[in-house]
N, C-alpha and C positions, 0 to 999 in steps of 0.2 A: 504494500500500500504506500504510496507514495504521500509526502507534507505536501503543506502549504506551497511551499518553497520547490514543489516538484522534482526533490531528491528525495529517495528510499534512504532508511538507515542503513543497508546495507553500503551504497554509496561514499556517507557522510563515516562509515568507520573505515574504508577502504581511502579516503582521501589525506584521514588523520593517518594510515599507516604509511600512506605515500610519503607525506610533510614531517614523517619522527622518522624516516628510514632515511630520508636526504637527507637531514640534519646531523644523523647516527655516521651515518656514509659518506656523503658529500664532505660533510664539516670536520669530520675528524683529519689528524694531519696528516701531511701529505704537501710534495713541492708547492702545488699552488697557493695553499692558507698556509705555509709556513713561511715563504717568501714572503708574500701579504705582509705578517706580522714583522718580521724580520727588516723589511723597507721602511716599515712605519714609523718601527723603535730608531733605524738608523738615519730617517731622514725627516720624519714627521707626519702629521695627518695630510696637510696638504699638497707637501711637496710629493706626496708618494701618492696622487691621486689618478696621476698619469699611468704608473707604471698595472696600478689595481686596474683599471679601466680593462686597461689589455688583457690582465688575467681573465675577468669578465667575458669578454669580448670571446678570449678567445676559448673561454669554457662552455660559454653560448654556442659555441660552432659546432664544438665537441656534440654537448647536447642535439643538437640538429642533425648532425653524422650520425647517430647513435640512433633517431627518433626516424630517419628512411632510412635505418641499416644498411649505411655507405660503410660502418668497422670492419665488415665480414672483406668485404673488397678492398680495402684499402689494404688489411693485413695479408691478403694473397699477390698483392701485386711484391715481386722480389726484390728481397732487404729493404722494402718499405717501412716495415715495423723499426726493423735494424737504424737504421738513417734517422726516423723519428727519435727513436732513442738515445742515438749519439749524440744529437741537436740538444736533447733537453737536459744529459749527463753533460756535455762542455759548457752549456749556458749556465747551468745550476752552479758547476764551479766559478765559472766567472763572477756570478751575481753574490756567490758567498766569499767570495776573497775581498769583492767589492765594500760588502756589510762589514767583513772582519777586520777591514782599513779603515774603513771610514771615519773621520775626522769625531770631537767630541760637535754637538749642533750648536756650542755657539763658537766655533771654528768652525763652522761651514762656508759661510758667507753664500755665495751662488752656484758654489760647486755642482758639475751635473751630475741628476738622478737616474736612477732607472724608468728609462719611457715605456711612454705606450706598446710598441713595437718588441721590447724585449718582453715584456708580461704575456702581449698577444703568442710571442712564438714557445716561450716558456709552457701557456696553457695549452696548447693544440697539439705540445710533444711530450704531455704530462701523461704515463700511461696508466696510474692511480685514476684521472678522470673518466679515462672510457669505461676501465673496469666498474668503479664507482657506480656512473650514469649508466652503464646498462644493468647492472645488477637492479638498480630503482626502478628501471623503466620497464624495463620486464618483469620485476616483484609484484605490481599490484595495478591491477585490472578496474578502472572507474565504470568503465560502458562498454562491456563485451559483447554485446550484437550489435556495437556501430564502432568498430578499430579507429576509424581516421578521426571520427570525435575526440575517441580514448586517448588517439596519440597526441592531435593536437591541446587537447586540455594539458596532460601530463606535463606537453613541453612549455606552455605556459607557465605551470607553477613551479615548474623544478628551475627554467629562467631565473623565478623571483626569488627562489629562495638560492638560488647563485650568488646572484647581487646582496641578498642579506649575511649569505657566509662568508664572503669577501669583506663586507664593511665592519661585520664584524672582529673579523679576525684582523684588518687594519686598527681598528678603534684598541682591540687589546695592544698591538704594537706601539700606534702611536702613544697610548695612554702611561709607556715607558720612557717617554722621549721625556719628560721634563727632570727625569733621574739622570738624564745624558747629557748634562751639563758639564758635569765632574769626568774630566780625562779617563780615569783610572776606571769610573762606574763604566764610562762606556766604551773603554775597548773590552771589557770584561762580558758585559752584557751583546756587543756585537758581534764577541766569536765565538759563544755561550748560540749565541740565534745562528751565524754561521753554520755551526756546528750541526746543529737540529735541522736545518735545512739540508747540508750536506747526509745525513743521517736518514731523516726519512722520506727522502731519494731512492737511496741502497734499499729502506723496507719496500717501499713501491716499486721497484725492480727488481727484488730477491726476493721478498718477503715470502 
């Protein structure tokens, strides 16, 4: 029997398992939210607004790849996978040798950050995310006698809570930058975040 609201409860508990499993899945660490955090503590909330974008952006795509299961093809085409992964292990060191440099922020002045473009290629060669997004996307079934409804809602909300798992994990980051005043607090805390990025890298690719 169907509400008011012309969702069955079966629906409304099927949506909440979608929104705690992305949150459980998606959010937990992994390159993309640990970079996030990582840029925010070394550079701040807004200077590192650019670099999150990209993450975004480029987990959206992921998401979209995953939603007309362009994964299966992409990972048949040869040393495809291989190539993605080399990309996102030499990026990842670079972007954590970067953090584990970085000056204290108020010895910044205008130094550059990590852009849009390095987050965008970071998240699209992050292979935590596909696994991630398609284990959600395939978990839980909103409208099964209409798929392309089902898929297209899905990717709607798993979108939104993209951008919530991002801004959150920058706001944790950032929220460490006013303790990164003091030299010593912040090369400690930048190759402490370095390190956990470099770190759960290797679980996302060995784990």
């Amino acid at each position: 029997m169907l509400g008011e609201d012309g969702l069955s409860a079966g629906i409304w508990q099927a949506l909440a398992t979608l929104l705690l499993a992305s949150l459980v899945i998606m959010g937990s660490p992994g390159p993309s939210t640990i970079s996030a955090t990582a840029v925010g503590a070394a550079y701040g909330f807004r200077r590192s607004l650019g670099y999150v974008g990209g993450l975004v952006a480029g987990t959206v795509v992921v998401l979209l790849t995953v939603a007309v299961g362009i994964v299966a093809f992409l990972m048949s085409v040869p040393h495809g996978a291989s190539v993605l992964i080399a990309v996102s292990v030499v990026y990842i060191l670079y972007l954590s040798f970067k953090i584990a440099t970085a000056p204290p922020l108020a010895e910044r002045g205008e130094a550059a950050t990590p852009a849009f473009t390095g987050g965008f290629l970071l998240a699209i060669a992050n292979p935590k995310a596909y696994l991630a997004i398609a284990a959600v996307f395939a978990g839980t079934s909103l409208f099964r006698q209409a798929p392309v409804l089902d898929a297209a809602i899905k990717t709607v909300l798993l979108g939104a809570m993209i951008v919530l798992i991002h801004v959150c994990w920058l706001l944790a980051g950032a929220s460490l930058s006013r303790f990164l005043q003091n030299p010593t607090i912040s090369r400690v805390v930048n190759v402490g975040l370095a390190a956990i990025l470099v770190i759960s890298t290797a679980v996302a690719l060995f784990g």
